[in-house]
C-alpha positions in Angstrom: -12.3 -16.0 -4.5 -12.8 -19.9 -3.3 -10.7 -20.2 0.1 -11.1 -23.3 2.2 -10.1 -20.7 5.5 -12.7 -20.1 7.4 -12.5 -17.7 10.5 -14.3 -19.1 13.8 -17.4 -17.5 14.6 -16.8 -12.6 14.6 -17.5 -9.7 15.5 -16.4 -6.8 13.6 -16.3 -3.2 15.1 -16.3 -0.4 12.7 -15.2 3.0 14.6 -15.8 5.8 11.6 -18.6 3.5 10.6 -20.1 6.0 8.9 -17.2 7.1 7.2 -15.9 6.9 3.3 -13.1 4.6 4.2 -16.4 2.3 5.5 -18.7 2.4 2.4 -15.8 2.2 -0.4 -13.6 -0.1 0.5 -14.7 -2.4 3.8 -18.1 -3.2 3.6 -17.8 -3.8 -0.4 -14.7 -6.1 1.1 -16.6 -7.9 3.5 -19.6 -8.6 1.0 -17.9 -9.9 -1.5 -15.6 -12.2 1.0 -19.4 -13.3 2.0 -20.9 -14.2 -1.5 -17.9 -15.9 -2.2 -18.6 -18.2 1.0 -15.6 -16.8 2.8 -17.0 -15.2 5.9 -17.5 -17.3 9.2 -21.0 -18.9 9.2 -21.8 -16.4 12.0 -20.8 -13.0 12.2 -21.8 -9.9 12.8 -21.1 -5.9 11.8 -21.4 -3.2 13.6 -20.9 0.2 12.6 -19.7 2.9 14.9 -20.6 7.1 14.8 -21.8 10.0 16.2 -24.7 10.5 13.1 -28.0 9.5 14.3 -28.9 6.7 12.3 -31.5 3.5 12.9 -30.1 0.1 11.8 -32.3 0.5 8.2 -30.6 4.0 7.5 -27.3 2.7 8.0 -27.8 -0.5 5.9 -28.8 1.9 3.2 -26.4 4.1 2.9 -24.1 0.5 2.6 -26.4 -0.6 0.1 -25.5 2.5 -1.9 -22.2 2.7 -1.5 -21.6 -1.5 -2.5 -23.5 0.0 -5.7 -21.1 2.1 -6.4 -17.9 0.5 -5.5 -18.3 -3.0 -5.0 -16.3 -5.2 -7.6 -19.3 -8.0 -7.9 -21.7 -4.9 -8.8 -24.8 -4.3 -7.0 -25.8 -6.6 -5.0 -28.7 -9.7 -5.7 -30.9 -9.2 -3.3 -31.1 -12.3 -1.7 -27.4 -12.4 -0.8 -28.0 -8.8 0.6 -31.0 -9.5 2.6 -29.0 -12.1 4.4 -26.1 -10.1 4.5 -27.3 -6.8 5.7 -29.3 -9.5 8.4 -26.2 -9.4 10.4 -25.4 -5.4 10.0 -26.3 -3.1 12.5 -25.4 0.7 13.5 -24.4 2.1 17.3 -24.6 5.5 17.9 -21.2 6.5 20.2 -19.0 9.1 21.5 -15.6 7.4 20.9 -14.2 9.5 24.0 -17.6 8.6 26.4 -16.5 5.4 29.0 -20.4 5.0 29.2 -20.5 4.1 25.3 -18.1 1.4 25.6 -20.1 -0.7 28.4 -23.0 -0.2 26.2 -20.7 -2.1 23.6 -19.7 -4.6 25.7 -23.5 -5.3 26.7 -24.4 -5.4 23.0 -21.3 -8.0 22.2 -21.8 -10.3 25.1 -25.7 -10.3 23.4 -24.3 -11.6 20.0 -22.0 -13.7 21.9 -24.6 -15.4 23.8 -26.4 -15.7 20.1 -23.6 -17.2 18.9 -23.0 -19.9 21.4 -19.6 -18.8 21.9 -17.1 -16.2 22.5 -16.5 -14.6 18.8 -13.4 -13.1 18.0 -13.7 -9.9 17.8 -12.3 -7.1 15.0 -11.7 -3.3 15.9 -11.0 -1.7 12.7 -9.9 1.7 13.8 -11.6 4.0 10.4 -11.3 7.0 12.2 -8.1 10.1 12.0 -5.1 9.5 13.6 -6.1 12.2 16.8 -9.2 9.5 17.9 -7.0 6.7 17.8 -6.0 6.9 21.3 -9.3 7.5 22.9 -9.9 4.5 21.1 -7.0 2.2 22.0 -7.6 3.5 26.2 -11.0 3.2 26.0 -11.0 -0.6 24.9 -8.2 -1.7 26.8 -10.4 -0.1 30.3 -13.7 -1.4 29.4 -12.2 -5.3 28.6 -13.3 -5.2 24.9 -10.6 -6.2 23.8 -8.8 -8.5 26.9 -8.5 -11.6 24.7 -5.4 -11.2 23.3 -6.0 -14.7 21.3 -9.1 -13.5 19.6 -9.4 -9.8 19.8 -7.5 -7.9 16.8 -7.0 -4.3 16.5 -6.9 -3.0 12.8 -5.3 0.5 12.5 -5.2 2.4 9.1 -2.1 4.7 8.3 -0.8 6.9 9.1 1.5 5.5 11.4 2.8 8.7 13.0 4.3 11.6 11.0 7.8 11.3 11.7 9.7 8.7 13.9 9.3 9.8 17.6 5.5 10.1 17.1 5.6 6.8 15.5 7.8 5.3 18.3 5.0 7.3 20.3 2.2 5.3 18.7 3.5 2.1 18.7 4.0 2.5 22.4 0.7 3.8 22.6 -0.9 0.5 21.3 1.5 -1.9 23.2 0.6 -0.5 26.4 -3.0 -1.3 25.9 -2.5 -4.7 23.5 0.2 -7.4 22.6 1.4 -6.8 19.5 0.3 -10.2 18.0 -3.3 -8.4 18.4 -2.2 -5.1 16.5 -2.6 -5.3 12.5 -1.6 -1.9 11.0 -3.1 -2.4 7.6 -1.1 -1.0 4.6 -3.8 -2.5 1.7 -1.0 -2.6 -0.5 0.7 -5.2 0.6 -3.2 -7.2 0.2 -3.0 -6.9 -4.2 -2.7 -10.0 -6.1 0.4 -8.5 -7.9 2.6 -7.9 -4.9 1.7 -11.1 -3.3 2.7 -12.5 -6.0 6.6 -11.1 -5.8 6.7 -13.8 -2.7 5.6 -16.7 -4.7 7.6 -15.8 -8.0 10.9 -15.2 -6.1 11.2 -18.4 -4.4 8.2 -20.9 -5.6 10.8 -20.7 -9.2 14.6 -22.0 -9.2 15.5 -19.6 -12.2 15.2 -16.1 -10.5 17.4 -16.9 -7.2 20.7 -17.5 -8.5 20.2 -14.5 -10.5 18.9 -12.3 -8.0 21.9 -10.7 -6.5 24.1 -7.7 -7.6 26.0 -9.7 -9.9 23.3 -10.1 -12.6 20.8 -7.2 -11.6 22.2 -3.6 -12.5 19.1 -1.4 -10.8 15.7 -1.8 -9.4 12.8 1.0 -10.0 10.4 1.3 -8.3 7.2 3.8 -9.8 3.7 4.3 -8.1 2.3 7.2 -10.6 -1.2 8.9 -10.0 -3.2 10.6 -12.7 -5.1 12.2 -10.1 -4.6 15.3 -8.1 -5.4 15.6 -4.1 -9.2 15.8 -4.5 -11.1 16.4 -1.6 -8.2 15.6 0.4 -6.1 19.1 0.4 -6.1 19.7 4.2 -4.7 16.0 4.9 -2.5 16.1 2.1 -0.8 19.6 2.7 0.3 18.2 6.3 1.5 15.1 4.7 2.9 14.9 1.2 4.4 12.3 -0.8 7.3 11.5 1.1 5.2 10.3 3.8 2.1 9.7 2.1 3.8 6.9 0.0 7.4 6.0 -0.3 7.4 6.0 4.0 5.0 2.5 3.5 3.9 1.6 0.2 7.4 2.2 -1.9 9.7 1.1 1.2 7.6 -2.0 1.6 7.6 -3.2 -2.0 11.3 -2.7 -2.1 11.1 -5.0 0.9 9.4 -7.6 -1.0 12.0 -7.7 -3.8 15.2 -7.1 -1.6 14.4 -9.6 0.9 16.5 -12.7 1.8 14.6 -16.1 1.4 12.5 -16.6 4.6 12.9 -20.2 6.2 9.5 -20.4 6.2 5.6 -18.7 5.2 5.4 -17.7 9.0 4.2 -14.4 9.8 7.4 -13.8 12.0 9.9 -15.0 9.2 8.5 -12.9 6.7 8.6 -10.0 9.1 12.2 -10.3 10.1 13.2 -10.8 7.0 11.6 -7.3 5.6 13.0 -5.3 8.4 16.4 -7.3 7.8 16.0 -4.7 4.7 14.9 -1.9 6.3 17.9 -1.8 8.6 20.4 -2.2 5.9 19.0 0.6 3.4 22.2 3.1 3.9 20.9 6.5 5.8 21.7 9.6 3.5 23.7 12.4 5.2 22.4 15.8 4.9 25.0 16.6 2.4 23.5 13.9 0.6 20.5 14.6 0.2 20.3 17.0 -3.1 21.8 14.4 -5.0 19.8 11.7 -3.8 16.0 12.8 -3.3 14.1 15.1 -5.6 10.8 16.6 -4.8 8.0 18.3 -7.2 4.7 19.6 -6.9 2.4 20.2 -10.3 1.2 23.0 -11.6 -1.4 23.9 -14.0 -1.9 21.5 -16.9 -3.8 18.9 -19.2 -5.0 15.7 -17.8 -6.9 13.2 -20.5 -7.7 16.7 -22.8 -9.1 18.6 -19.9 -7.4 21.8 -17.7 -6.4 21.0 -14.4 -6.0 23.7 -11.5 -2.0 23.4 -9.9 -1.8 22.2 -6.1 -1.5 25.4 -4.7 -4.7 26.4 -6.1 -6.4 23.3 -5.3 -9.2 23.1 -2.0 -8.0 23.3 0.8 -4.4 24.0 0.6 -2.1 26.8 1.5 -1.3 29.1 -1.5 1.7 29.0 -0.7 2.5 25.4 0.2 5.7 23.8 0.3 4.5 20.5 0.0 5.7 18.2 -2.2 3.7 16.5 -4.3 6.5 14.2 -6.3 9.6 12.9 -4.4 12.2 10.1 -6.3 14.8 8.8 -4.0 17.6 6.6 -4.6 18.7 4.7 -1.9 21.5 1.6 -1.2 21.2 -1.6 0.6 24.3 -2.4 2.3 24.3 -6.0 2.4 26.3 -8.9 -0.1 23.3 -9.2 -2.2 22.3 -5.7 -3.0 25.8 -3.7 -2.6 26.0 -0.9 -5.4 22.9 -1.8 -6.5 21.1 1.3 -6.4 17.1 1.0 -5.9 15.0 4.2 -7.4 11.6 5.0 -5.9 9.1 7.5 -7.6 6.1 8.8 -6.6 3.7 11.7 -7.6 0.5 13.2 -8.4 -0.9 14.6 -11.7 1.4 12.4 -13.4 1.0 11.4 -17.0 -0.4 8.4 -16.3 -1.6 6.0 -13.9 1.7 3.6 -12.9 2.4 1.0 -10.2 5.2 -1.0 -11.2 8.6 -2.7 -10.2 11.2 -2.9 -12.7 14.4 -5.1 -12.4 17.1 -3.9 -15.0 19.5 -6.7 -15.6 23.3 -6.1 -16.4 24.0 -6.3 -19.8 25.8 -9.5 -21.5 29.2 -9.3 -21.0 30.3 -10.2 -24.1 28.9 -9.5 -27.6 28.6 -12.6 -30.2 27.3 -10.2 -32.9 28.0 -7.8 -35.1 28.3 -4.0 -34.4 25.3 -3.6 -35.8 23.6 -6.5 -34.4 24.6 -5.1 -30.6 23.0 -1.9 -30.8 20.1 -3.9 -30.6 21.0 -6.0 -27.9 18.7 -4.1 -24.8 19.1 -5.9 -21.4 16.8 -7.9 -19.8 14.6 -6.2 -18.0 11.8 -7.5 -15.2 8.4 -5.4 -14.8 5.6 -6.4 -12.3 3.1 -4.3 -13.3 0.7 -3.6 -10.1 -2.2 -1.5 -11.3 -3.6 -0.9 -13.1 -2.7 -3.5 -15.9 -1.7 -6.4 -13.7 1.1 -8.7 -15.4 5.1 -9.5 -14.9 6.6 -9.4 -18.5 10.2 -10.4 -19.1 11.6 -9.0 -21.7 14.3 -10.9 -24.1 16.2 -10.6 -26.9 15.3 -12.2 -29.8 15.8 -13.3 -33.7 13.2 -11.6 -36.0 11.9 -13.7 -38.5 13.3 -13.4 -41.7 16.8 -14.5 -43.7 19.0 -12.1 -41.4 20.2 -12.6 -38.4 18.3 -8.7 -36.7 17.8 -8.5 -33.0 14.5 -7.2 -31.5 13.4 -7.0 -27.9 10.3 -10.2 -27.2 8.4 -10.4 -24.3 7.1 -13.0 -22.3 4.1 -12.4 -20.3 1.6 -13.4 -17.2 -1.1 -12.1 -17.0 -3.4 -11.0 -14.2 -5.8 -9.0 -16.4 -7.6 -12.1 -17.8 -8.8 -13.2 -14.2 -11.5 -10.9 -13.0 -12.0 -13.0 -10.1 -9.3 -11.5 -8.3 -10.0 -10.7 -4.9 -9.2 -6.9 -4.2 -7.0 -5.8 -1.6 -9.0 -5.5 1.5 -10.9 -8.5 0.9 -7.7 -10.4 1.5 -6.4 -8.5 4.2 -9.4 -8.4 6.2 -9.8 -12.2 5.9 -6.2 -12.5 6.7 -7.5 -10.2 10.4 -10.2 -12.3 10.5 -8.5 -15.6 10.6 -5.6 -13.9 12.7 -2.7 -13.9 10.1 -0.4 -11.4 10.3 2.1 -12.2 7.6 0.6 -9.0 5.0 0.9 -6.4 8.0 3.1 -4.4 9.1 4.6 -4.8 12.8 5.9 -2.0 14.7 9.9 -2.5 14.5 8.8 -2.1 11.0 7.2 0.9 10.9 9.9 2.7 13.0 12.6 1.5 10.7 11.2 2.7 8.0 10.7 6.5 9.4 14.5 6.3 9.8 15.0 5.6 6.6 13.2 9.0 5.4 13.6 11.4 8.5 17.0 12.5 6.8 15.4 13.6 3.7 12.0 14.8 5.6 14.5 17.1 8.2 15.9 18.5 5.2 13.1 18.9 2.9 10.6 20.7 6.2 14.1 23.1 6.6 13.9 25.1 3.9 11.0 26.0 1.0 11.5 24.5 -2.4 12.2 27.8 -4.7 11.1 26.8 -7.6 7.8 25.0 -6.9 5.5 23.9 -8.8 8.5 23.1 -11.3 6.2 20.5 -13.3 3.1 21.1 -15.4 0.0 18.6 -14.3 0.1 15.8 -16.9 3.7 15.5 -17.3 6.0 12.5 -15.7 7.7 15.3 -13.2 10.3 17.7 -12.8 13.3 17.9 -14.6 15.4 17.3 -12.1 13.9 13.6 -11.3 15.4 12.9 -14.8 19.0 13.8 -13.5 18.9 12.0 -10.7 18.6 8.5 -12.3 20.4 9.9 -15.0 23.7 10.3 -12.7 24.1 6.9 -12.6 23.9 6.1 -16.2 19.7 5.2 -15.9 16.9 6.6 -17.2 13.3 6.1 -15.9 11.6 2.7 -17.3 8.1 4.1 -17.3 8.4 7.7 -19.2 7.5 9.3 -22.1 10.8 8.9 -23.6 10.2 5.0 -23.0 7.0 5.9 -25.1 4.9 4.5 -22.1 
């Protein structure tokens, strides 16, 4: 990734420094933004924990983890020795005043190296309980008191229902302006759903059809293969309701239901998503059964080997009643989008690993062909595939070759696959905090309007225990019950076995 951006002169703060979140995703992020000459020509990392660590420990257990994760594959090791040059590690106690003047001694030093005041970049790897201390801390000790070049980066979970969210949000304003707050949902950072904003209205054929007068449905699928891992106690307090449709789902429906923005700004973008947001029609509570499923697997077969059910997995409650599939359908109540219903899926221990968007067309509204020749006629149909193939395919009707006039679906396809160049999520948001561009983050009316959206079905759902759970075997596409849902409407499920996906 070439980018002629270049970020003035930072400072990036890693609080969980030692952390997985650290050695997966950030530092392989920031490498990889640095061998492909996108880093500013001075910065610095430091590394923030409570493990006692000397600056060569710390770069090594980096070194091991860009082995194992980093896209670019281990590093050469002249970029790393010039890398790791500007990494080192600062043993703190995140709720200890004294540790922060320490900091601020240790940033005016590489300030003073630098010739300059650097920006500076909080990233906030650390659970949701320390993220106060944090946010208090900084704000007393003046770490952070340049609300021009200091950015806090916070991960989600944004709060756990709305009023802790509206509780966090005024958590972080109290202490920062919002323009320095990036809540980082690395979702919104993949090629593919940039991409949405740039095929939508960079191309004059989709607008005019993009409207409930040509579109019939939109789907909406991020399907894991995987069960909770090492993550059972986090995962039995949160679930997939919050876990995923609260940000990831909700903001890719954003990206496809949004009006055109006026312009690229970080603002315009942001109105425009929340514009959404506010006009996705609340469910009632005697609504809710026949517009929100939930699941959570059982024991079965994943890729030809036995998998243990949730209940049974580390860490979690053997008698949980957290879901760990939820489909929703919900309606935006605005002229484009009116009766247009918009189906979100999400779950683990599915059948197979699935991101994608799918716009259903309506069909033609009048046949030219035979009776025959209809059946064939399926309608058009839109999939942006997300991960892990990465493509948009259009699908179309057309004449098979031959001396009769026979129908068959064609496709037409771009694709991302063939460029393995593409930068990876956090490498383009971090450069995006880096260079203090908001547009791919999420700002806090955001957030809060998109708790509202679920609360009705999370109130309901945290009321009562499911019955019947787990109600679908591990390697499956989900309970029974998911299939009715779409199916009430005359859909079925794009990405399915039926579909032979």
């Amino acid at each position: 990734m070439k980018t002629d951006k270049k970020a003035n002169p930072t400072i990036i703060v890693i609080f969980g420094g030692t952390g997985d979140l650290a050695k997966r995703k950030l530092i392989p992020a920031f490498y990889n933004l640095f061998i492909d000459g996108s880093m500013p020509e001075k910065f610095a990392i430091i590394g923030l924990g409570r493990t006692q660590l000397d600056d060569d420990a710390f770069r090594k257990k980096l070194y091991d983890g860009l082995n194992d994760f980093s896209r670019s594959g281990k590093p050469a090791d002249d970029k790393w020795s010039t890398f790791n040059a500007s990494i080192s590690y600062f043993v703190s106690n995140i709720d200890d005043p004294a540790a922060y003047a320490e900091l601020a001694k240790k940033l005016d030093g590489i300030d003073q190296q630098f010739g300059q005041r650097a920006n500076r970049l909080f990233y906030m790897s650390v659970a949701p309980r320390f993220i106060e201390a944090v946010a208090v801390n900084l704000k007393q000790s003046g770490l952070a008191i340049n609300a021009d070049l200091d950015r806090i980066v916070i991960e989600k979970p944004f709060g756990h229902n709305t009023e802790s969210a509206i509780a966090l949000n005024k958590l972080l304003i109290d202490n920062f302006q919002e323009k320095q707050i990036y809540r980082i949902d690395h979702y919104l950072g993949k090629e593919t759903v940039q991409n949405i904003i740039a095929f939508r209205f960079a191309n004059a054929l989709f607008e005019p059809v993009w409207n409930r007068n040509y579109i019939d449905s939109v789907q909406i699928t991020v399907a894991e293969q995987v069960g909770v891992e090492e993550r059972g106690g986090y995962y039995d307090s949160a679930g997939a309701l919050k876990d995923m449709i609260q940000n990831h789902l909700l903001q890719l429906m954003c990206m496809i239901a949004m009006e055109p923005p006026v312009s690229f700004d970080a603002e315009e973008l942001r109105n425009r998503k929340v514009d959404v947001l506010r006009a996705i029609q609340r469910l009632k509570p005697e609504e809710i059964h026949n517009n929100a499923v939930r699941g959570q697997y059982g024991q079965g077969w994943t890729e030809g080997k036995k998998v243990p059910g949730y209940r049974e997995e580390p860490d979690v409650d053997p008698k949980s009643n957290t879901e760990t599939f939820a489909a929703v359908k919900l309606n935006i109540n605005n002229w484009r989008w009116q009766d247009v219903p918009f189906y979100l899926r999400t779950g683990k221990r599915m059948q197979d690993k699935n991101s994608s968007i799918t716009i259903q067309f309506r069909p033609v509204p009048h046949s030219t062909f035979s009776q025959t020749q209809a059946d064939s006629l399926s309608p058009n149909r839109l999939t942006i595939n997300l991960q892990p193939q990465m493509d948009i395919r259009m699908r179309l009707i057309a004449k098979k070759p031959g001396l009769e006039m026979e129908l068959h679906p064609a496709e037409m396809v771009f694709d991302y696959d063939s460029d393995k160049s593409s930068p990876e999520a956090y490498e383009t948001l971090l450069l995006d905090a880096m260079l203090g561009d908001a547009t791919l983050f999420m700002r806090s009316d955001q957030v809060e309007e998109a708790w509202k959206v679920i609360t009705p079905i999370q109130e309901a759902w945290e009321s009562r225990n499911s019955l019947d759970f787990p109600n679908y075997a591990s390697g499956t596409w989900g309970p029974e019950s998911a299939e009715a849902l779409i199916a009430r409407q005359g859909h079925t499920w794009a990405i399915s076995a039926k579909a032979g996906k």
